[in-house]
VONU-760389 format. One record per residue: x, y, z of N, C-alpha, C in turn. Coordinates in steps of 0.05 Angstrom, whole numbers, plus 5000, padded with zeros to 4 digits. Layout:
XYZXYZXYZ/...
END
This chain:
379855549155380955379134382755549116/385455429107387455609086386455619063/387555729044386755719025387355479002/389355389007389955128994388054909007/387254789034385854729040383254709027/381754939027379555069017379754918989/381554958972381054988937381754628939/382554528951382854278946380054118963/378354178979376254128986373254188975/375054398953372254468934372254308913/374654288898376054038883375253818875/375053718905374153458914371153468916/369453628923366053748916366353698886/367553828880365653968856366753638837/368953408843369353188818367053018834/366053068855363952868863361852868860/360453208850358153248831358353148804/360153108793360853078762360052908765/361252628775360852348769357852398774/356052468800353852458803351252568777/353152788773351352988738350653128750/350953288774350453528785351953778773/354353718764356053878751356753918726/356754068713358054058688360753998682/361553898654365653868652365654188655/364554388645365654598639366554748669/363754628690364654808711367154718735/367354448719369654318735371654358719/371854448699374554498684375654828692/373854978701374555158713375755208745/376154888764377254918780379554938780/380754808754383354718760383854478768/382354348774381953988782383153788754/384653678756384753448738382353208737/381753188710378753038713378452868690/379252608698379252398673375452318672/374352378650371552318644371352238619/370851958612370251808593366851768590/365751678564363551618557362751458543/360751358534359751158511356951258519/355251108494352251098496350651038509/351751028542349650888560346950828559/345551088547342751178551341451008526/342750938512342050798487341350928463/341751228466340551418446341051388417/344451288419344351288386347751528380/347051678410349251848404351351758437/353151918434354951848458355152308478/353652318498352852618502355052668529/357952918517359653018528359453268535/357153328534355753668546354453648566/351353528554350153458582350453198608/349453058619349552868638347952658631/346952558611344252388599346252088598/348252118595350351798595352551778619/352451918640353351908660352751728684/350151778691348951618712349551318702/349951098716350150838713352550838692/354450938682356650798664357750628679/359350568697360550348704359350108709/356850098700355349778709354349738680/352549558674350949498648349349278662/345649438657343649268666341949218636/340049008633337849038616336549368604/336449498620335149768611337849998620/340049868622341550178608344249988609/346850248598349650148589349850118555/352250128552353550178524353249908511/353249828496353349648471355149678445/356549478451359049368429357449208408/359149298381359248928354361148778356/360448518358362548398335362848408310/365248528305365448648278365948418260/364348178253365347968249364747938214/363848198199362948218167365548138155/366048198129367948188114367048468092/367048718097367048858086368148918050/371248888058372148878030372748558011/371348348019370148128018373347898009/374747958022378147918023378047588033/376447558058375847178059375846948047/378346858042376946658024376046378044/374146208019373645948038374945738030/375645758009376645437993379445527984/381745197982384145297969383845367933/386545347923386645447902385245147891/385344947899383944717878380944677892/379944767901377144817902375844707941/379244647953377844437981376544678002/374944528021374944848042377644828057/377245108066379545168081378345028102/380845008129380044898157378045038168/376644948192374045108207375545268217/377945238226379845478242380245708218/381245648203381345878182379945988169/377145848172374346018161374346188184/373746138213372546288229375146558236/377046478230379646698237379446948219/377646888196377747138171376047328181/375647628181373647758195375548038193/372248198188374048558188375148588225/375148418240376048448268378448298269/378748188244382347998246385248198251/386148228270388748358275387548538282/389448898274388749068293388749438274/387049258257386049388229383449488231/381949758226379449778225378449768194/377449568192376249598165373349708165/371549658175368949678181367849858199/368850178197368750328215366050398222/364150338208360650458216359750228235/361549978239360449788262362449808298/364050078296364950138321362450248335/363450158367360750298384363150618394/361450798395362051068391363051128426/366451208434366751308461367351518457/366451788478368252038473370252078501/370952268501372452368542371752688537/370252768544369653028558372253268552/372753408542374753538540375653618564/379253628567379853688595382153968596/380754118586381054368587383154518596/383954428632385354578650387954418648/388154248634391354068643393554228628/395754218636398554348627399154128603/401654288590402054178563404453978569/405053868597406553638596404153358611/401553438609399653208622399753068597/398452718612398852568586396352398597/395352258579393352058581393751748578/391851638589392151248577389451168571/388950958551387050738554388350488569/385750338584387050038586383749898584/384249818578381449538578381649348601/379949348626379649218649377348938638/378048658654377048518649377448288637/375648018644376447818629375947838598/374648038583374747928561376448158545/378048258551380948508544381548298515/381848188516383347958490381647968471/378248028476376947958448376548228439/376548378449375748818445377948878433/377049088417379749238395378849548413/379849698424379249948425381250108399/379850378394381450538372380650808382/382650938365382851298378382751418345/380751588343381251648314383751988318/385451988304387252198304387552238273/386452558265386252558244383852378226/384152268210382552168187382751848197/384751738211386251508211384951448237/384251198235383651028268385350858279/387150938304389750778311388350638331/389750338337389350188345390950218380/389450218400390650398424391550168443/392650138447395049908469395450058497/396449878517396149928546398350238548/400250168523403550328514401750648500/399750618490398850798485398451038487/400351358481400351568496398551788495/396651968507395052088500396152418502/396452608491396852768500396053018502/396853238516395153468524392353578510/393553628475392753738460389653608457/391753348461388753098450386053098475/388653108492385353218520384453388520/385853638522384053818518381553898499/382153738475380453668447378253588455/378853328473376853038471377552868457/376652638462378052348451375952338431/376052218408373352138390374951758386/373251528402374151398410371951058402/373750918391370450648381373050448393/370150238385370449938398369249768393/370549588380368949218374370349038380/368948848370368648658390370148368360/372448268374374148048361371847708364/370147788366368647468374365347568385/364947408382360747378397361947318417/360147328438359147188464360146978465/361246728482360846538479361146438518/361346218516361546128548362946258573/365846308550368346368570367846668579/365246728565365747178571362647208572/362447428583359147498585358847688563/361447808549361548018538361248308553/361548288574362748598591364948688582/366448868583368349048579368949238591/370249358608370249578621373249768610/372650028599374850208583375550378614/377750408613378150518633381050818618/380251098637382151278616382851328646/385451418640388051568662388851788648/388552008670389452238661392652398678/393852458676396152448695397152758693/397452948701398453238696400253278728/403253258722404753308743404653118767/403353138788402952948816400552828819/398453018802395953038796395552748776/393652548784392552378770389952338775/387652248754385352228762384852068733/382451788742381651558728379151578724/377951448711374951498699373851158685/372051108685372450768666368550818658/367650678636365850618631365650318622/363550248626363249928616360949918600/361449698582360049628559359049338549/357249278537358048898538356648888502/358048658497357248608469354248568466/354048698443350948578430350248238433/349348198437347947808437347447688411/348147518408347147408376345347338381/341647328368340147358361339447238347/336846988339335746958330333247098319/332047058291330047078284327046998294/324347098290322447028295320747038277/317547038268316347028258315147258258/314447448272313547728271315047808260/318647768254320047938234320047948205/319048108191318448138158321147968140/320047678132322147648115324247778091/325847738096327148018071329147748048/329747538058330547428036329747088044/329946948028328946628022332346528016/331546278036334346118028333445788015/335245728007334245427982336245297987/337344987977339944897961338544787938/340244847922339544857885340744507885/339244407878340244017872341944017860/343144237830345544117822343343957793/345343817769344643747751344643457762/344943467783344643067784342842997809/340343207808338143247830335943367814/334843257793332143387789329743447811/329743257816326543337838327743547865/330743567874331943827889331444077873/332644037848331444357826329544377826/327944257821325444277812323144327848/323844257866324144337885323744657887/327244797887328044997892326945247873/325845157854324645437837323245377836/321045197843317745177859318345447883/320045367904320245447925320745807921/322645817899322946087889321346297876/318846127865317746287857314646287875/314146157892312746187916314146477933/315746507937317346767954317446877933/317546877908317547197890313047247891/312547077889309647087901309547227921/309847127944309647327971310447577969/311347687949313248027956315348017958/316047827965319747847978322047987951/322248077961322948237927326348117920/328248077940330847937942331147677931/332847587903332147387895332647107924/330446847921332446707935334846637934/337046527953339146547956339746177954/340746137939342645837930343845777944/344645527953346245377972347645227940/349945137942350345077917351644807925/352144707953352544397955349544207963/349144067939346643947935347143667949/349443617956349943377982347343378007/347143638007346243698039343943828028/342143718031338843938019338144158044/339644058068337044208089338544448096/336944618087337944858096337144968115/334844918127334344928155336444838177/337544688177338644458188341844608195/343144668174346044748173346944988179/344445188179345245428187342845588198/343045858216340845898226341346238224/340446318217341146648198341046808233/341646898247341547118267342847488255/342547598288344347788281345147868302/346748168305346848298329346848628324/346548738335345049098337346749118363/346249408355345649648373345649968373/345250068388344050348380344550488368/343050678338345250858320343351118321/344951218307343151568306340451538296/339851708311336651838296335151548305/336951388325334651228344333650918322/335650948304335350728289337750558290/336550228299338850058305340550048286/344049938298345549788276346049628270/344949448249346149268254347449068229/347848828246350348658231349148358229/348648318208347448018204349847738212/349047618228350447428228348947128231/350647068211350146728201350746408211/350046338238350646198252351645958242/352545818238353645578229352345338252/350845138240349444948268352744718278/351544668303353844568323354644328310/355444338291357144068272358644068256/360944068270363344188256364743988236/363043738234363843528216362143538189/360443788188358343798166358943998143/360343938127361144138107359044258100/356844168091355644438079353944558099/354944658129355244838141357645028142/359344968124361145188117360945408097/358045358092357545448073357545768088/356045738110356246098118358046238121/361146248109362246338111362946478073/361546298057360646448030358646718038/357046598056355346918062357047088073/358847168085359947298096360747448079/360347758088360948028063360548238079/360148528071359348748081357148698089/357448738114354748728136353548468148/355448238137354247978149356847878154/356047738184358247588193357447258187/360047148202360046888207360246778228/359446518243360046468269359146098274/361046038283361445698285361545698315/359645498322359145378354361545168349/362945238366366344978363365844778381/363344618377362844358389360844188372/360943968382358243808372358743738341/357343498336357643318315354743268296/355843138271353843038253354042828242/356442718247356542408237355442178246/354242158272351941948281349942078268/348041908274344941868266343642148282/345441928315343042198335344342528342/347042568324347642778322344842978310/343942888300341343088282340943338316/340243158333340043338356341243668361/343743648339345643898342344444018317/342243978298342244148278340144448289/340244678263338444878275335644728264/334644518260331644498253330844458286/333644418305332044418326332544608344/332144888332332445138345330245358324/327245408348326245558339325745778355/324546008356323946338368321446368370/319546368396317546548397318346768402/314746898382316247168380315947308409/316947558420317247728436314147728454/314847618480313047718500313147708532/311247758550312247858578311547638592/311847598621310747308636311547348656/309447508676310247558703312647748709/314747628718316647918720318547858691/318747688673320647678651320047718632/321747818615320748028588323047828565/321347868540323047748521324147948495/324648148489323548378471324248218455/326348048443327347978423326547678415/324647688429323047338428324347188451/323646878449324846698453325646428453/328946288455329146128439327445818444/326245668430325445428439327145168428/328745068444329944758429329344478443/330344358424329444098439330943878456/331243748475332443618488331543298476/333843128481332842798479333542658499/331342568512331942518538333942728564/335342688575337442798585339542968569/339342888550341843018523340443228510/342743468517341643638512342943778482/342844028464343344018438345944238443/348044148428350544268433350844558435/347644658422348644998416347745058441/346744868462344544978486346645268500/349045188506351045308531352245598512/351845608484352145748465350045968467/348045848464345346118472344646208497/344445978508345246178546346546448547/349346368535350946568539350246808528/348146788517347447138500346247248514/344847078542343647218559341547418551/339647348524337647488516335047328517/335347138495333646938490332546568504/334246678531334246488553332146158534/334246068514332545768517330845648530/327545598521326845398535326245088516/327644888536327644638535325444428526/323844478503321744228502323843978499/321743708497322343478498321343348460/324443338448324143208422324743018423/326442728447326442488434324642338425/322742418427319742178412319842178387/321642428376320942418346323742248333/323042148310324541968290326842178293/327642428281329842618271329742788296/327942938315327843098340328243308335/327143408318326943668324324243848328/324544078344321944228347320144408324/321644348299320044538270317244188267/318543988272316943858265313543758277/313643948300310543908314310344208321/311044408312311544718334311544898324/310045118318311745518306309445598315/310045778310308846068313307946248296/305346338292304546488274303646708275/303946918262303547298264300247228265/299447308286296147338289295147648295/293247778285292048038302290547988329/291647948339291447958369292748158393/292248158409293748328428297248318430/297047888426299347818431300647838407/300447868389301547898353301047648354/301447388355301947098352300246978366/299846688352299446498359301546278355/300545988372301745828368300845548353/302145448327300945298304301745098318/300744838321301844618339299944298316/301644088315301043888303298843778323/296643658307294543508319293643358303/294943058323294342728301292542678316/289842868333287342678336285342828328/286443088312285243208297284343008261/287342988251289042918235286542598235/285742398257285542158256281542268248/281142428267278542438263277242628239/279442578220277842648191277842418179/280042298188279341948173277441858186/276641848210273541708211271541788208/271942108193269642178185269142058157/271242058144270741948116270341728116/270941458132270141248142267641148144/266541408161264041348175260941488147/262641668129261141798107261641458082/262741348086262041098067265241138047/267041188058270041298039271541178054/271040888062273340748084275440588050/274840588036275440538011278240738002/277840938003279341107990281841047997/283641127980286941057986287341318004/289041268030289041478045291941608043/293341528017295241768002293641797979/294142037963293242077933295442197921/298242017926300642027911300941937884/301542027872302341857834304641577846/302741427826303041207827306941217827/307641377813311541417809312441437836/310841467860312141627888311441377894/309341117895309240977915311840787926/311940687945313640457947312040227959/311040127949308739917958306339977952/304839817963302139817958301540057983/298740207970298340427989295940378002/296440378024293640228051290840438039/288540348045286440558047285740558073/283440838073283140998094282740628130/280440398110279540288134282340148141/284840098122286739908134289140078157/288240308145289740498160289340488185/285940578196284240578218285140238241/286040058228285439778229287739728244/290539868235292639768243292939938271/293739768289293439828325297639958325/298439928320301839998317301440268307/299440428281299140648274297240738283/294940688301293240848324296240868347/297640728347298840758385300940918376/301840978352304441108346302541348346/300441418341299241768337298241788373/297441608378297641678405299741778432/301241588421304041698428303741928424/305042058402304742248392302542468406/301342378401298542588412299742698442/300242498463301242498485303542728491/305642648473307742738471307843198473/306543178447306043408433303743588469/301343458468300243518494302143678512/303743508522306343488546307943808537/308443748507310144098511308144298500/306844178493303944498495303544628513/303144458540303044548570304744698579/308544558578309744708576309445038569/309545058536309645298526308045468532/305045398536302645528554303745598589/304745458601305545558630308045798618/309545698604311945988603310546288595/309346198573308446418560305946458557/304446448578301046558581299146468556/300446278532298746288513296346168531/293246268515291246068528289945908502/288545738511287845488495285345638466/285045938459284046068442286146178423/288146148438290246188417293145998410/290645798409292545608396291845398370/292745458348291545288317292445078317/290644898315290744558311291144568290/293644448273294244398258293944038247/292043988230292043658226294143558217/295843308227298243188223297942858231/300342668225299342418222302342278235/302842108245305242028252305241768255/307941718249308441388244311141158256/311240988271313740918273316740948249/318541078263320241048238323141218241/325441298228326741498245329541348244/331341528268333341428279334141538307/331941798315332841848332331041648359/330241848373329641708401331241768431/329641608446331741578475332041328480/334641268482335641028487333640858497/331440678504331540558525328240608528/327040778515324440848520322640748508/320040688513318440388514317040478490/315740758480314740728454316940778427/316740658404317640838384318040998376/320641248368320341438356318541458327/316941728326316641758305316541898283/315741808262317042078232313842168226/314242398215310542468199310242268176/307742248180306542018168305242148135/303942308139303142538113304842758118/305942878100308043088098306443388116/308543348138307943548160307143858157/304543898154303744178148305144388165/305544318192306444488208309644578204/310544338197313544318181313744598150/312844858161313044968127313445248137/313745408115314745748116313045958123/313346098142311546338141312546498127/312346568109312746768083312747028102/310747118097308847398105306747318128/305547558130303347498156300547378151/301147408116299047188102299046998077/301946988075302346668067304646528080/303046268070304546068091305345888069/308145818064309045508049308045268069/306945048047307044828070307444588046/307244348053308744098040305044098036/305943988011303043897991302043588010/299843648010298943358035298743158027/297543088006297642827990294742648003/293142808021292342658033288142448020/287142308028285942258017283342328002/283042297976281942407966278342347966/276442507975273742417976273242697967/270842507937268242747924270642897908/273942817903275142957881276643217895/276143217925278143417943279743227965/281843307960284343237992283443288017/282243188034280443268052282143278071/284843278072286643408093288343598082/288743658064288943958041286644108067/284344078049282344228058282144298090/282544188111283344238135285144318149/287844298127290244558141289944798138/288844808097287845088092286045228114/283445008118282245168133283245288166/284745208175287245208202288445448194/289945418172292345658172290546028166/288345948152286046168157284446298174/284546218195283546248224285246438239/288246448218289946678226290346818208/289246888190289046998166291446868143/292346678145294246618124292846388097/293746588082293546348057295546088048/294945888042297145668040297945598018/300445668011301245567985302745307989/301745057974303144897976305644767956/306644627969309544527951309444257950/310544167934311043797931313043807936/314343657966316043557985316843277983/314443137967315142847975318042687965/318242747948321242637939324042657952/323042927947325543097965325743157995/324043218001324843298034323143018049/321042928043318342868062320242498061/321442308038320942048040324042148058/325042268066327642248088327242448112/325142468119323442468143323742778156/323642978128323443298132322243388113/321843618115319443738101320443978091/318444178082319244438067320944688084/319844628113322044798126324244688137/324544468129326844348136328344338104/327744518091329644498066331244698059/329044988068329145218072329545308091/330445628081330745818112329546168106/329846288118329646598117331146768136/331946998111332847138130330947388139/331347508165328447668164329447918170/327948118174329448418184328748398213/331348618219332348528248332848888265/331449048249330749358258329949408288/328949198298327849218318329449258343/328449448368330649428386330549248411/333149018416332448828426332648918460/334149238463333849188489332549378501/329449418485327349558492324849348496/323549378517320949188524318349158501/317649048510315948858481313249138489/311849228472309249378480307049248494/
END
């Protein structure tokens, strides 16, 4: 063999250990080989490693347990956004969602770039030159940047790299112009070209956006959300600093947070607080709060999340789905909840997962929206039975000491029925089976035996009963709960509503006593719930007395609220008024313990 032969066959050895991590850059920079080697954080460490081989293996793919991770840089840092014109209207939904430290080709928000380097390339002559290009369908939503100097330039396909800068190393970020959504999985693949004389040699790593994220209930609440009624809503005020000083009770040390259009009370409903992460130094996530806007783009005070929007919190509008019918409710977040994080045969959830509700065949606009994050894989219960449909109103989850952290709190109206025949059968068929002030009634209020009597309010809790059964099973086959870890919650249901399924032989229905299960997990031991109202025997609420004792069986204490005015006679309750936002430290693409 010649000698040119020879050195170009060793060449070719020694760039085929590199990619493999058999080699060092250094000992391939001593061939003389031209050697384009790019990097990011594959390994998830937190750092991006151009010495050793720890982010080499697997860069060009991205599975569940390895590959780089992008943000959408979607905050408003220097808080420049506005929402409304100069006479007070909102701006368009197009012009809310266009504002963002990722608008144009500006880095404002440089601690939310995901970190790339390139290996220094040592051996190239001082007329080699370099490129970025971004491979892939989603090139249009990624900003790549090259920091030179102090300054972070914004790098185009025209982009020139040169000697000095290779032989340096690139110090190199990237975010992301948008979330996830249908049209992208959020992959990305950076691809660098290195070119010296005849000599060219390519390198690419791939990366995919963080997933927007929902909250769960194992996550520590860190702030309380309200809408303040406004001076022409007393029982909403009076409401909201009940509610406020219940969460300054719990610890929550962050005052709650005001919704300030009192049009719209449900704050559950209009927006659904998420976020998105990923890996930072010292092995602690980064992350970026983002504020989902629910799939109804006809609902102004879901524009409200774009007032949250500031340093470190984004904004984000599902660009479908309505609120101006009745059975639009289907698109709000009261019908999007999170078990928390667990395993089931071969599928892992680290970051929980999502539960919504379907009506009949119709499914809820954000459904094709959360798919796409490809984390929290939706599962489907069945909400047309209920009056409004959503799953907060029979369904959550509660922090338990158990193996599994949680249990599941679930409505039970034959729980709920057989305390009325106990008081029935104790000689209290008498009692009024509300113990509302006479100011709340609207009619005459039935007692416990007329209650028992009427066959339309046995077959509507039956229903019901039925119903609720049907996705228990469900949730139990997905997720291994067993029948010890699950709290009967007493609840009462009644014909009434607007939602439903077209066509289906029983009535939808609304809660009949203000839905205990309908309320806040504060902490891991208090719980908000709607004051029960329920009938009074011997001078105690004897369905008071049976949620308390329910929500204690998981160690939580129950603080209650008076709902009835405000949330409960228009067929929602205390967590349908409210929201939380919770901490989100956790790493979602590490397996649950």
């Amino acid at each position: 063999m010649n000698t040119a032969r020879a050195r170009t066959a060793t060449a070719l050895a020694i760039a085929l250990a590199v990619v493999s991590g058999t080699v060092s850059a250094a000992t391939a920079a001593g061939t003389g080989a031209v050697r384009a080697d790019i990097r990011a954080d594959v390994n998830r460490d937190g750092t991006v490693d151009v010495t050793g081989d720890s982010d080499i293996a697997g860069k060009t793919t991205w599975s569940s347990g390895r590959g780089a991770i992008f943000l959408p840089n979607l905050g408003d840092k220097q808080q420049r956004c506005k929402t409304r014109t100069a006479d007070g209207r909102w701006l368009t939904n197009a012009r809310l969602q266009a504002c963002n430290d990722a608008q144009g080709n500006v880095v404002r928000a440089p601690e939310y770039l995901a970190p790339l380097r390139t290996a220094p390339a040592g051996n190239v002559s001082d007329t080699a030159t370099g490129s970025l290009r971004l491979v892939g369908a989603g090139k249009s939503k990624v900003r790549p940047f090259l920091k030179r100097g102090d300054a972070w330039t914004y790098v185009t396909d025209t982009t020139r790299l040169t000697a000095a800068e290779l032989r340096a190393g690139l110090q190199l970020g990237l975010d992301g112009r948008d979330v996830i959504r249908e049209d992208w999985d959020g992959r990305i693949t950076v691809r660098l070209t290195v070119t010296d004389g005849d000599r060219t040699s390519t390198d690419e790593v791939m990366l995919r956006a963080a997933p927007v994220l929902t909250h769960h209930h194992l996550q520590r609440t860190e702030r309380a959300l309200v809408v303040d009624g406004n001076r022409n809503d007393p029982n909403q005020r009076k409401f909201a600093r009940e509610f406020a000083k219940e969460v300054r009770k719990a610890g929550i040390a962050k005052p709650t947070y005001e919704f300030k259009d009192g049009s719209d009370i449900w704050a559950q409903d209009f927006i659904e607080p998420g976020y998105v992460s990923m890996p930072g130094p010292g092995g602690k996530p980064r992350v970026l709060r983002m504020m989902i806007r629910s799939a109804q783009m006809d609902r102004d005070a879901g524009k409200q999340v774009f007032e949250m929007r500031g340093p470190g919190v984004g904004a984000v509008q599902i660009n479908k789905g309505r609120f101006n019918d009745q059975a639009d409710q289907i698109n709000s977040t009261g019908n999007l909840e999170t078990i928390p994080p667990y395993a089931r045969n071969d599928k892992s959830y680290p970051a929980g997962r999502i539960i919504t509700g379907r009506h009949g065949s119709r499914l809820p606009a954000h459904t094709g929206f959360l798919k796409a994050q490809q984390a929290q894989d939706p599962l489907m219960l069945d909400t047309g039975w209920l009056g409004v449909g959503h799953v907060d109103e029979f369904v959550q989850f509660l922090p338990a000491d158990t193996p599994r952290g949680w249990k599941i709190g679930i409505a039970d109206p034959e729980g709920a029925l057989a305390l009325l025949r106990k008081a029935q059968r104790d000689g209290h068929g008498h009692a009024k089976v509300f113990s509302i002030p006479r100011s709340y009634a609207q009619g005459r209020i039935p007692t416990i035996d007329q209650a028992l009597s009427d066959r339309q309010f046995l077959k509507d809790n039956a229903y019901a009963a039925r119903k609720i059964k049907e996705n228990l099973e469900l949730l139990k086959r997905e997720t291994g709960v067993t029948d010890a870890e699950i709290v009967k919650i007493p609840a009462m249901f009644e014909s009434g509503g607007f939602g439903g399924v077209p066509g289906a032989q029983d009535r939808p229905v609304i809660a009949y006593y203000p839905g205990a299960v309908n309320g806040v997990v504060l902490t891991p031991t208090t719980y908000a719930a709607p004051k029960q109202w329920g009938p009074v025997v011997n001078g105690k609420d004897i369905l008071a007395e049976a949620v308390t004792k329910a929500y204690a069986k998981v160690g939580m204490r129950v603080r209650y609220l008076d709902d009835w005015r405000t949330h409960h006679v228009s067929a929602g309750e205390v967590h349908c008024g409210t929201n939380t936002i919770r901490a989100a430290g956790t790493a979602w693409w590490s397996s649950p313990k």
